[in-house]
N, C-alpha and C positions, 0 to 999 in steps of 0.2 A: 810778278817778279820776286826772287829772294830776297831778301835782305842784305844789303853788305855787311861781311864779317869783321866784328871786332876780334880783342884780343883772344878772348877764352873763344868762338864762335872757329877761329882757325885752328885754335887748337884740337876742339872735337874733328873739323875737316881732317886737320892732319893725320891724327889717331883712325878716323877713319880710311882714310886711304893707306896708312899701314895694315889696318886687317881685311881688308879688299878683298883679299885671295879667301880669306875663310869668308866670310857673306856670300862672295859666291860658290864654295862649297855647301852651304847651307839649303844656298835654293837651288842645286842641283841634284841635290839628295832628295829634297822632298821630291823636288820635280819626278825623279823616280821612282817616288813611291805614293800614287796617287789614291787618297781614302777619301770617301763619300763624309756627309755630316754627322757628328755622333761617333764615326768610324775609323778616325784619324788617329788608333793608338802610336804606331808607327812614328808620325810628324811630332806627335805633343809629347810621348818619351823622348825623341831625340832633341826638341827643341829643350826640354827643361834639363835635359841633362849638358847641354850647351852652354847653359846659363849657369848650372852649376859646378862647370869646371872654371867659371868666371869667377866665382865667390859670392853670386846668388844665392838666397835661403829661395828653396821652390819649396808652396804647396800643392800636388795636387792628388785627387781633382780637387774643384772647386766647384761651389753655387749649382751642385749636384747635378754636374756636367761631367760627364766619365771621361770626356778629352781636352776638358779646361784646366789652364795650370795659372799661376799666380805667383812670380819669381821678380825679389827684392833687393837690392844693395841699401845700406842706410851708412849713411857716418856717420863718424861719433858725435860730430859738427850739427844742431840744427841747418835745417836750410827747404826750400819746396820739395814737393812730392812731384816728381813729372814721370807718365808713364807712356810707355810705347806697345800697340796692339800688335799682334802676330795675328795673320790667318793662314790655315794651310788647307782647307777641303776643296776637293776638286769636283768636279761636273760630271756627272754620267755617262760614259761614251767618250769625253773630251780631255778626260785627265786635268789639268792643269792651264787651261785656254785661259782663264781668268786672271791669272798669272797670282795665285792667292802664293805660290812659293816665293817667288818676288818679294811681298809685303812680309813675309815673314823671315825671308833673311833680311830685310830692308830695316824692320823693326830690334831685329835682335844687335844688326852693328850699330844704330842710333844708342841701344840702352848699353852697348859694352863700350862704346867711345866716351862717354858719356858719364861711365863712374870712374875714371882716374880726375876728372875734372869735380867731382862729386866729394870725393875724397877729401881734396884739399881745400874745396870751399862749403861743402855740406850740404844736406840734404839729403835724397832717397831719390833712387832708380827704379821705377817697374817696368816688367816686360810681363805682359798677358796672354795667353794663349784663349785665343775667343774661338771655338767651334763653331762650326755650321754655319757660315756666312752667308752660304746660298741657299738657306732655310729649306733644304731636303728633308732633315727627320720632322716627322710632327711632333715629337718631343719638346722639341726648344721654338722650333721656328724661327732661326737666330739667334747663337750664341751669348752676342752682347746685349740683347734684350734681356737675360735672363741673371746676365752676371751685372748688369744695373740696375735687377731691379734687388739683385740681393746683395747690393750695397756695395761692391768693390772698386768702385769709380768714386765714391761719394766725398772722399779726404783727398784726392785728389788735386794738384794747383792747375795740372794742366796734359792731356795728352793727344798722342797724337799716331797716327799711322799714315803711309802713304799707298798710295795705288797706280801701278805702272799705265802707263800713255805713252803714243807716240808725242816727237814736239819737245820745246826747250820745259825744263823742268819748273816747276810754279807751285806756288800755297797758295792753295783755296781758301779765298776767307767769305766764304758764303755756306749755307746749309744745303742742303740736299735730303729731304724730307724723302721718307718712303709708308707708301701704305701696302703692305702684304691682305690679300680677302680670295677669301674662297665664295663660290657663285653655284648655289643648288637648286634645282628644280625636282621637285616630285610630280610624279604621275601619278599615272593605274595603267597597270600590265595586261594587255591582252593578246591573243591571238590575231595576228598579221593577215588573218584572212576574215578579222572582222575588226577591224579597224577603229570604228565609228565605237566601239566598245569600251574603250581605251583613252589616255591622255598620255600623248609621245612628250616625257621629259628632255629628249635629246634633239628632237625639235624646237622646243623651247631654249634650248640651251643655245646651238646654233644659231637659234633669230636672233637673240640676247649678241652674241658675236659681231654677227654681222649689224647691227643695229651702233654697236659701238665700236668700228671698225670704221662707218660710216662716218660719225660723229668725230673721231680723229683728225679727220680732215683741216677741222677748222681750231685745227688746238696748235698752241705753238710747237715749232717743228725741236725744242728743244727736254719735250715729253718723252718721259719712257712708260711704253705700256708691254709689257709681254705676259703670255698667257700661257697652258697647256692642259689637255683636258685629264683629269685626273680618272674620272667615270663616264665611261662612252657608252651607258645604256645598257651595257650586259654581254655575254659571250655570246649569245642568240640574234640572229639575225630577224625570226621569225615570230619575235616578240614584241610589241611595243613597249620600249622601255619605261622604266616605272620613274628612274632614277638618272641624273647626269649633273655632273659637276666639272670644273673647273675653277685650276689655281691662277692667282693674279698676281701681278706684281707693278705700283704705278711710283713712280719717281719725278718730280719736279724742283725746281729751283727755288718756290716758295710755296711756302705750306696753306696761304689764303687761297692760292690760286689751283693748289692738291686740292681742297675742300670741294674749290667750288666745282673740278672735275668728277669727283667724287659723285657728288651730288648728283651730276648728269649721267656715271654711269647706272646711279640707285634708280632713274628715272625709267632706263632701259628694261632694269628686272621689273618694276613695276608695270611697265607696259607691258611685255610680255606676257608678267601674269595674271594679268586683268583681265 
């Protein structure tokens, strides 16, 4: 459940339901203009130049992220640092299904509602533009892993982004732990008419699959695992592949309980390649 609003708490509602109509110009423009991770020059010029027709000081890039921006209001007034994240990359083939345009118009009217009230009782407003949410480039593997670890979260009082659902609207005040791992197998290549010669990586790869595919079963149904094969063994059919990989992605509600999943997929590679 929200919180019930006090005084200043209506006042940002109000202000934000005056600029309603732009928020949602915001995420129908991205929405049309859908860029992969690392790719999004299009979303992160248009978002920082949003911010700066607000009276935001933008840097970017930033945390040597070519589509991370880092856009401020301060009063003259001490008072907290609260920021709000943008995201805008879209999906392969899916454009914008994640609804990352959402979050980023969502994030930009929380930090413009949010400095006339800033103004008069002080403090600072960020809005960040974090690339690559959905860890497509190998560069970052995650935008905001890279811009925390090079410090631009760290004076922070407090931030926040949202992410569209169906359902009445809610703050999460739990974590939601993720672990990104890539899963390699190596052979030896041989010739498909002598087999026995050879060690299929992509058969290995697959048992690994289906082995912990299997094991799902008995995991809570509130697990996210998804997967896709990044190295399918080679362009040759006629080859026993040398090589095969695949990308991961595991998500849980609590991080002991990540670990101990962890652990039982490391058990599958093992098996595997014993």
């Amino acid at each position: 459940m929200l919180p019930r609003p006090g005084v200043h708490h209506q006042r940002v509602l109000e202000e934000i339901g005056r600029i309603r109509p732009e928020a949602v110009r915001i995420s129908r423009s991205i929405h049309a203009h859908p860029e992969l991770g690392l790719q999004e020059r299009w979303a992160s010029a248009f978002l920082a130049e949003e911010a700066r027709k607000r009276g935001f000081q933008v840097e970017a890039p930033v945390a040597g992220l070519p589509t991370a921006f880092a856009a401020r209001y301060s009063s003259p007034k001490p008072g907290p640092k609260v920021a709000f994240l943008c995201e805008y990359d879209a999906l392969p083939g899916l454009g914008h299904a994640c609804g990352h345009n959402i979050i980023a118009a969502a994030s930009c009217a929380a930090a413009f509602a949010l400095k006339p009230l800033a103004e008069e009782l002080g403090g600072s407003v960020f809005l960040f533009g974090t690339p690559d949410e959905e860890a497509m480039s190998e560069e970052s593997k995650g935008g905001k892993v890279i811009m925390s670890r090079a410090g631009l979260f760290r004076d922070m009082d407090a931030v926040f982004m949202t992410h569209p659902a169906g359902g009445a609207d809610a703050a999460w005040r739990y974590n939601f732990p993720l672990k990104d791992f890539t899963v390699r197998f190596l052979g030896r290549p041989a010739h498909y008419t002598r087999p026995e010669e050879g060690i299929n990586a992509l058969e290995a790869l697959l048992q690994f699959i289906s082995n912990v595919n299997a094991l799902k079963r008995s995991w809570s149904p509130s697990v996210l695992l998804a997967f896709t094969i990044t190295d399918g063994g080679g362009p040759s059919a006629i080859i026993v592949p040398e090589s095969a990989k695949a990308h991961f992605t595991l998500k849980t509600f609590d991080s002991g309980y990540m670990e101990e999943l962890f652990g039982q997929i490391r058990s599958c590679v093992d098996a595997v390649s014993g």
